[in-house]
C-alpha positions in Angstrom: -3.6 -17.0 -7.9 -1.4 -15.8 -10.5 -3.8 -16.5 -14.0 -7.2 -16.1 -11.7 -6.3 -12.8 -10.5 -4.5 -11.5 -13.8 -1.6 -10.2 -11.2 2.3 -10.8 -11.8 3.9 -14.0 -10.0 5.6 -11.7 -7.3 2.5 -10.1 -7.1 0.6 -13.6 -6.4 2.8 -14.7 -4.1 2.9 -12.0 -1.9 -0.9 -12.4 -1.9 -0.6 -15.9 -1.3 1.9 -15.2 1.4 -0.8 -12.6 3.4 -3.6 -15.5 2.9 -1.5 -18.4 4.4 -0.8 -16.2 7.6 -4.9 -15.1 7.7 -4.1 -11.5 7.2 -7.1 -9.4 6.4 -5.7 -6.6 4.9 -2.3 -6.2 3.2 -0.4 -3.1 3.0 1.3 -2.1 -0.9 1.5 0.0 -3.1 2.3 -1.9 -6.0 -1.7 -3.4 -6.0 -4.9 -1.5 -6.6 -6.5 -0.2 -3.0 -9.3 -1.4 -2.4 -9.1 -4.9 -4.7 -9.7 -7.9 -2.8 -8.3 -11.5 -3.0 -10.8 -13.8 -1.4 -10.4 -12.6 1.9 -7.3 -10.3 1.5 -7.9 -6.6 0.6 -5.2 -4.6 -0.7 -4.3 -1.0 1.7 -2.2 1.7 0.1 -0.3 2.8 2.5 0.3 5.9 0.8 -2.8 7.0 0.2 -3.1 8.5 3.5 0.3 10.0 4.4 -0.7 11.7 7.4 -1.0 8.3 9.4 1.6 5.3 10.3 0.8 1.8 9.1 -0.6 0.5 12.3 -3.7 3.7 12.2 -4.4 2.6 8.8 -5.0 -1.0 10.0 -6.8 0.2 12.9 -8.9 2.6 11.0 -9.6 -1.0 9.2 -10.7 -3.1 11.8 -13.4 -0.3 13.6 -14.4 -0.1 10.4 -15.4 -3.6 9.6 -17.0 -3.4 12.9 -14.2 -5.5 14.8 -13.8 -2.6 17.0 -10.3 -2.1 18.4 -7.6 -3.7 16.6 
């Protein structure tokens, strides 16, 4: 994960860590928004300040098209 992605160990793991538990999307700001890891995407959290976490996964699932979360 580490060398494919070009990403920091800590980085990688916690990567590794949100693909071993099936997790879609993972919430951080320390990754590019928008990158994706097989079939994790990276969430900034922060990039929308006016809604909590669980909105901005929401607002992820309706719009892959998995309607409510």
């Amino acid at each position: 994960m580490q060398e494919r992605h070009a990403i920091s160990w800590w980085d990688a793991l916690i990567v590794a860590a949100a693909q071993a538990r099936q997790c879609s999307i993972l919430l951080t700001e320390d990754l590019q928004s928008g990158q994706v890891f097989d079939s994790v995407r990276v969430v900034d959290p922060f990039a929308s300040p006016d809604k909590q976490p669980h909105e901005i996964v929401e607002a992820h699932y309706v719009a892959k098209g998995h309607g409510d979360a």
